[in-house]
C-alpha positions in Angstrom: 19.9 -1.1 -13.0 20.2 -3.0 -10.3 19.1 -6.7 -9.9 17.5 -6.5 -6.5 17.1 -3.6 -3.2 18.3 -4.5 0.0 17.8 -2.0 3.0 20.1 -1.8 5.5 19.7 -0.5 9.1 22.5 0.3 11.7 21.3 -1.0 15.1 23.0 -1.5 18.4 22.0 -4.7 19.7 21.9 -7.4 17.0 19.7 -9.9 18.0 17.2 -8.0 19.3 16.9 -6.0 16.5 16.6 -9.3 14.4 13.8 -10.6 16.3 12.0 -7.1 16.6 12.6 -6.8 12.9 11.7 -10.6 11.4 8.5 -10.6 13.6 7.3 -7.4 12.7 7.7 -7.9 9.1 7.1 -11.7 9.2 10.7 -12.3 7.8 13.3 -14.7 8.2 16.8 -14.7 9.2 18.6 -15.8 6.5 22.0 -15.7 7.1 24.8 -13.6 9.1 28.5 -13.0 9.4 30.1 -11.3 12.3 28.3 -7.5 12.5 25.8 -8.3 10.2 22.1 -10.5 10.4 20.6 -10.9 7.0 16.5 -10.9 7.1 14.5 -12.3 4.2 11.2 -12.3 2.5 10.1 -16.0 3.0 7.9 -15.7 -0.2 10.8 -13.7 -2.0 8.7 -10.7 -2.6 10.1 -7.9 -0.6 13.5 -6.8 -0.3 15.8 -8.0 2.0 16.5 -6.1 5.5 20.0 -6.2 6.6 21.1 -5.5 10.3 24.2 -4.0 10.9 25.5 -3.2 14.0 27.6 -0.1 14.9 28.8 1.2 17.8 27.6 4.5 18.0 23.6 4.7 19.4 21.5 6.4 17.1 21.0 10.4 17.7 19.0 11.9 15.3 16.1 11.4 13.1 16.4 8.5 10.5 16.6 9.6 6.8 15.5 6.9 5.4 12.2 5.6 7.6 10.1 1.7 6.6 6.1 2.3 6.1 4.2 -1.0 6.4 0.9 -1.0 4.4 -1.9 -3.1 6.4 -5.4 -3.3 6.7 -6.2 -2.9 9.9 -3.5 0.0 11.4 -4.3 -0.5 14.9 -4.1 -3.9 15.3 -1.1 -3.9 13.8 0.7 -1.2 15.7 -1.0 -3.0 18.8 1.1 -6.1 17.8 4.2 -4.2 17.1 4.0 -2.5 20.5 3.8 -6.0 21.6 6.9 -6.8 20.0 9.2 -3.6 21.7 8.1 -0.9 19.3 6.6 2.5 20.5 4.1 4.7 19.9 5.4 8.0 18.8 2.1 9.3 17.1 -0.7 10.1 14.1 -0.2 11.6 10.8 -2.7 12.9 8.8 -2.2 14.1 5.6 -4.5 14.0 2.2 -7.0 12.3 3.7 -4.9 9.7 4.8 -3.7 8.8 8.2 -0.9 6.5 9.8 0.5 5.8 12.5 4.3 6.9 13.6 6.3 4.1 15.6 10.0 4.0 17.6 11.6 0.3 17.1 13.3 -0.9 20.4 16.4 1.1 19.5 14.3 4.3 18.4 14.5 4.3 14.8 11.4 5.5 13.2 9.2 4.0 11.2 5.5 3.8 10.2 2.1 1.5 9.6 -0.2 3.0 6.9 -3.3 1.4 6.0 -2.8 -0.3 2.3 
């Protein structure tokens, strides 16, 4: 078993993606090393994001996709869109709808009401 998750996302441009990423989740950088910006959980209950950057762009659709639960969908894709992210569209599905976002490098991702 493993002692703790941390997801890791290829991205292009580093610290962009680091300030996209730590405001939209209310994270923290916490540390980096060359290719690599570590973002953090300032009350340690989520797992850790880790940036990496590669040189190829992305080119297809993400297999592994981020869902933030929030109360109040809209508003909060409202900020995000604020932040660089883009609308992409609505979901609906057993009785429940979300909202499908782009981050600044196009990486999917989505906000579904908790």
């Amino acid at each position: 078993m493993a002692d703790y998750l941390v997801l890791t996302l290829d991205v292009n441009d580093l610290d962009r993606q680091a300030a996209f990423w730590s405001a939209a989740l209310g994270y923290e950088v916490s540390g980096g090393v060359a290719q690599y910006r570590a973002l953090s959980d300032p009350a340690g209950r989520s797992p850790k994001l880790l940036l990496q950057t590669v040189a190829e762009p992305k080119a297809a659709k993400n297999r592994l996709h981020l869902d933030l639960h929030v109360p109040d969908v809209e508003a909060e894709a409202a900020r995000l869109e604020g932040l660089g992210a883009v609308r992409v569209g609505r979901s609906d599905e057993f009785g429940i709808s979300w909202i499908v976002m782009n981050d600044p490098e196009g990486n999917e991702f989505c906000v579904v009401p908790s």
